[in-house]
C-alpha positions as CSV (number, residue, x, y, z in Angstrom):
1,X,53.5,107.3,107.1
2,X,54.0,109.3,103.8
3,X,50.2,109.8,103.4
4,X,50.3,111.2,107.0
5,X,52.9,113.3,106.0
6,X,51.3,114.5,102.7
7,X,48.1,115.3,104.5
8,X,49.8,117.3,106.9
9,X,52.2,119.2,104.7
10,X,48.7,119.4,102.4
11,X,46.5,121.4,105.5
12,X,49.8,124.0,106.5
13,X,50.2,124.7,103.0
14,X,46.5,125.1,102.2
15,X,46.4,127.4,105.2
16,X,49.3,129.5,104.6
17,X,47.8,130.0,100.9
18,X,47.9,133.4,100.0
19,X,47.3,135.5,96.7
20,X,50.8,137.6,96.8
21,X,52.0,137.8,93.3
22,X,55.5,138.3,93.9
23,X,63.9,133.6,95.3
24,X,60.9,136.3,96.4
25,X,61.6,138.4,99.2
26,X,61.2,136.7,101.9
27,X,63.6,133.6,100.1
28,X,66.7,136.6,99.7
29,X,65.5,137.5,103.7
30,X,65.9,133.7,104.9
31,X,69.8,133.8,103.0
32,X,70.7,137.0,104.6
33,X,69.2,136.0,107.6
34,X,71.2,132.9,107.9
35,X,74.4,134.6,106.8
36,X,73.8,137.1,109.4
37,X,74.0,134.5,111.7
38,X,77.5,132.5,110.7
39,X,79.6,135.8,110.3
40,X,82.9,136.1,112.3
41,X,83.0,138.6,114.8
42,X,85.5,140.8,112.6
43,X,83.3,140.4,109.5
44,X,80.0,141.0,111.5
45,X,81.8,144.2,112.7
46,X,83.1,145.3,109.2
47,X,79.6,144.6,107.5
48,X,77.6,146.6,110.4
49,X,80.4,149.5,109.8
50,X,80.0,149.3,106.1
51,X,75.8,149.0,105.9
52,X,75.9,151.4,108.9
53,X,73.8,149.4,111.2
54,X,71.7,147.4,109.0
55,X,71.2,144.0,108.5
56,X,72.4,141.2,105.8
57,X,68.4,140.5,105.7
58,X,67.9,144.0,105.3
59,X,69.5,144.6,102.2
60,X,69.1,141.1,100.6
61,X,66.5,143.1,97.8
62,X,68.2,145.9,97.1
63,X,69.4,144.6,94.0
64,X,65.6,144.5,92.7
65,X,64.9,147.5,94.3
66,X,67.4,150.0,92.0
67,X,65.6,148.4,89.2
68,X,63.0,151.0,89.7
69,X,65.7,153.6,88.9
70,X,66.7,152.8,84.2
71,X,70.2,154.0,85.4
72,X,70.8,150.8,87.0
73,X,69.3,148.7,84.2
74,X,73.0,147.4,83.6
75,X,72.7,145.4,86.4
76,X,69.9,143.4,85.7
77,X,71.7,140.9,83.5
78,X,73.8,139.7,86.8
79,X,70.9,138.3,88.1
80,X,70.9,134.9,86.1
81,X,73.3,132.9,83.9
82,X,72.2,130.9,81.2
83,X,74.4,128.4,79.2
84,X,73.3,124.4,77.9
85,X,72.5,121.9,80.1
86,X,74.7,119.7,78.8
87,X,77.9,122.3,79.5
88,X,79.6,123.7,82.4
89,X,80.1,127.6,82.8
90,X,82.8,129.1,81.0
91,X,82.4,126.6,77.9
92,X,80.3,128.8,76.0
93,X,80.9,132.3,75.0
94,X,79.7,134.6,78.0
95,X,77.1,137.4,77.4
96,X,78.5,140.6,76.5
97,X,75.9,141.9,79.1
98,X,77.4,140.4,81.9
99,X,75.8,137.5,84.1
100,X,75.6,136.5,87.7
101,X,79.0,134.7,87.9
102,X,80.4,138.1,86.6
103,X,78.3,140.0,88.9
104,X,79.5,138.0,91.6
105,X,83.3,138.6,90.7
106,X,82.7,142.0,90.2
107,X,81.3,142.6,93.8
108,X,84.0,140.6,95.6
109,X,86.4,142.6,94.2
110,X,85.3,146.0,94.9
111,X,84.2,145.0,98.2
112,X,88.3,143.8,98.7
113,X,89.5,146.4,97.3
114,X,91.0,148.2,99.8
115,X,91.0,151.5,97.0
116,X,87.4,151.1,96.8
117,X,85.4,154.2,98.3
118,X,83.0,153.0,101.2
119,X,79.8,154.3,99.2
120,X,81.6,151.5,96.5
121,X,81.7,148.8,99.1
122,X,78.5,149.0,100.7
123,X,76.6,149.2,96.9
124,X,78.1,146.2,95.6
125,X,78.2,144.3,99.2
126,X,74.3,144.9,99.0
127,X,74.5,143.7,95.7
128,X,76.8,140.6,96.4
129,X,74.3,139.6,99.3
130,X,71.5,139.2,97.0
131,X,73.2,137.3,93.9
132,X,74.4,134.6,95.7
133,X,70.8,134.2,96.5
134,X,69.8,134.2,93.3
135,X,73.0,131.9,92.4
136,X,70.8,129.3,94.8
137,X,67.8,129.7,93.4
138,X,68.2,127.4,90.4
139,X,65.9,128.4,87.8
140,X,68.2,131.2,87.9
141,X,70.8,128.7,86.2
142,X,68.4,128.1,83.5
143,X,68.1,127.3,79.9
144,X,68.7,131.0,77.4
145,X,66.1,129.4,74.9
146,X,63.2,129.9,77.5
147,X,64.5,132.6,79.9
148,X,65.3,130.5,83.1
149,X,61.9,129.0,82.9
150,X,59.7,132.1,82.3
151,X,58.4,131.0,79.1
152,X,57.2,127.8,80.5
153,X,53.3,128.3,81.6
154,X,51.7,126.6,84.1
155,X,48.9,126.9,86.2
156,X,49.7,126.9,90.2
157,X,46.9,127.1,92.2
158,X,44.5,127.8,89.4
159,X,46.5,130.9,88.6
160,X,48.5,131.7,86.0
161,X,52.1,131.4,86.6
162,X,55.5,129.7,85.3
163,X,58.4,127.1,86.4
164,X,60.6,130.7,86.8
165,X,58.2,132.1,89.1
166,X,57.0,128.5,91.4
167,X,60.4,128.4,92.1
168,X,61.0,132.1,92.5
169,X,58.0,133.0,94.4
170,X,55.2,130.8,94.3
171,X,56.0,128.2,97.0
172,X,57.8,130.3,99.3
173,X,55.2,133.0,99.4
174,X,52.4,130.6,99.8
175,X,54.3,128.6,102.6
176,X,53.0,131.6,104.4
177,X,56.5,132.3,106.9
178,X,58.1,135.1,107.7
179,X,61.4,135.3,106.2
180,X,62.9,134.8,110.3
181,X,60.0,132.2,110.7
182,X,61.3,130.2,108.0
183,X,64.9,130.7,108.8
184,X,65.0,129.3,112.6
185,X,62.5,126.5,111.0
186,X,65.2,125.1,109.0
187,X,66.0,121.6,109.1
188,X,69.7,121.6,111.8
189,X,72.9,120.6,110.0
190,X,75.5,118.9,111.8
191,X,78.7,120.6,111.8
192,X,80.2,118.2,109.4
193,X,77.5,118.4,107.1
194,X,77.9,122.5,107.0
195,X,81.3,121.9,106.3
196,X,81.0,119.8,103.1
197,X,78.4,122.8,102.0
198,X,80.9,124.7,102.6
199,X,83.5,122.9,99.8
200,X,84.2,124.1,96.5
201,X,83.8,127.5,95.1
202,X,80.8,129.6,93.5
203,X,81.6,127.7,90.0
204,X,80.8,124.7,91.9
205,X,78.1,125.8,93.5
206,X,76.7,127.0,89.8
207,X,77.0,123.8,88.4
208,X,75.3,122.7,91.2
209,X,72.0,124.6,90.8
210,X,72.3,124.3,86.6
211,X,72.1,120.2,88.2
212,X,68.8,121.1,90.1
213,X,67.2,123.2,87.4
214,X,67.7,120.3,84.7
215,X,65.9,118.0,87.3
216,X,63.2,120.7,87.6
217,X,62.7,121.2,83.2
218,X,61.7,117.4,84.1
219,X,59.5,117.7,87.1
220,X,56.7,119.6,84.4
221,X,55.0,119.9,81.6
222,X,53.7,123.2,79.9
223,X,50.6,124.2,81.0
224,X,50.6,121.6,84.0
225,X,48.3,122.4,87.1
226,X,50.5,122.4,89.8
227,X,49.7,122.1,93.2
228,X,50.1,120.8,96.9
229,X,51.9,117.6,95.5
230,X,54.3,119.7,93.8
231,X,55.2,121.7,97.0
232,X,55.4,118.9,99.1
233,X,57.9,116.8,96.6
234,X,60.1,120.1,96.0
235,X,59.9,121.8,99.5
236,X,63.0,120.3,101.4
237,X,64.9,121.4,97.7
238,X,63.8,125.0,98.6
239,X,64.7,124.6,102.1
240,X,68.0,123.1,101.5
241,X,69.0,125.4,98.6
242,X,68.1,128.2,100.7
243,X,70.6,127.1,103.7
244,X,73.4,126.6,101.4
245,X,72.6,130.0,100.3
246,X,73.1,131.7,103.5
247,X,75.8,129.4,104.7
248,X,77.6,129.8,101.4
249,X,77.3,133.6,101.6
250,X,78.6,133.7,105.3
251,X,82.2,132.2,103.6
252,X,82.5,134.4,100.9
253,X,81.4,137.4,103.1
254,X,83.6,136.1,106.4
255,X,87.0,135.4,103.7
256,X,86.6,138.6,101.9
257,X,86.4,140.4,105.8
């Protein structure tokens, strides 16, 4: 039965193969996407007020995109959190740069505040909607010494890539759904399983992913070829990481509404 499977999951993903270069997109899409669809009716309201029509999926990249603009460069260390496998966060001196657990803090604050001008609120909810994606995405929660993975090279597909990027990109762009494809494809959680995802708080769920990225130093070795058997050991880890992302963002968005 597992050789069926791998065949199968072999042909989709050799079909859906694709020579994008560019969680990707489509991966912050599927979280907003999701989160978009667990909102309370009062924070569904709020959030359509705030973002003045637009959807959670919608502005799930606009963190990358102000990159393009260096006045926004402070931003871009709230995008990952690096500290020692063997500690939790908060046990080592933080960057004076910031980091994504900051990040986060910083945009549930403004986003409560009720002070807080609504230009202020809708920024940093746009931005709070895209770090908790990258909070699930665990090579986000990487090691300092090789940059979340980036330093380690491998080959995927016969092309030139590394761990950061697989797990960043790589398999979800050459899975070859659209980002609402992807999200109604989802394996269906019973209600008591959303509600132990649901448990705990965003330092949990960082420890959580540093967990998963320690797994995933393991799964390689520099310059490995990677390839279909990769994807289809690793894919339900994307899939489920990118659930808890949405479902996870739904909470923090639906408490601080």
């Amino acid at each position: 039965m597992k050789k069926v499977l791998l065949l199968i999951f072999i042909i989709v993903f050799q079909s859906a193969w694709s020579n994008t270069p560019i969680w990707s997109k489509t991966g912050h899409r599927v979280v907003g996407e999701i989160a978009q669809q667990h909102l309370t009716r009062k924070a569904r309201k709020a959030i359509a007020k705030l973002l003045e029509g637009q959807s959670l999926a919608a502005v799930s990249n606009f963190a990358d995109e102000i990159k393009a603009d260096s006045t926004n460069r402070r931003f871009s260390p709230w995008h990952y959190v690096n500290f020692s496998a063997d500690k939790k966060y908060g046990e080592e001196p933080p960057s004076a740069y910031g980091d994504l657990m900051t990040g986060i803090e910083k945009c549930m604050a403004v986003v409560k505040d009720e002070n807080s001008s609504k230009e202020d609120k809708a920024f940093y909810l746009k931005m709070l909607v895209h770090l908790i994606g990258d909070l699930h995405q665990p090579m986000h929660v990487g090691r300092l010494e090789d940059k979340g993975g980036n330093d380690i090279q491998l080959q995927w597909f016969g092309r030139g890539s590394n761990l950061h990027r697989v797990w960043d990109s790589n398999m979800i762009n050459d899975y070859g759904m659209s980002y609402t494809e992807l999200a109604t494809s989802l394996p269906k959680w019973t209600k008591n399983q959303k509600k132990a995802i649901l448990q705990g708080t965003i330092y949990d769920w960082v420890e959580e992913s540093q967990d998963i990225a320690n797994e995933l130093y393991e799964s390689v070795e520099v310059g490995e070829k990677l390839a279909y058997r990769y994807a289809f050991v690793w894919w339900d880890t994307v899939e489920t990481q990118l659930q808890k992302g949405g479902l996870r963002l739904a909470k923090v968005l639906n408490e601080l509404f």
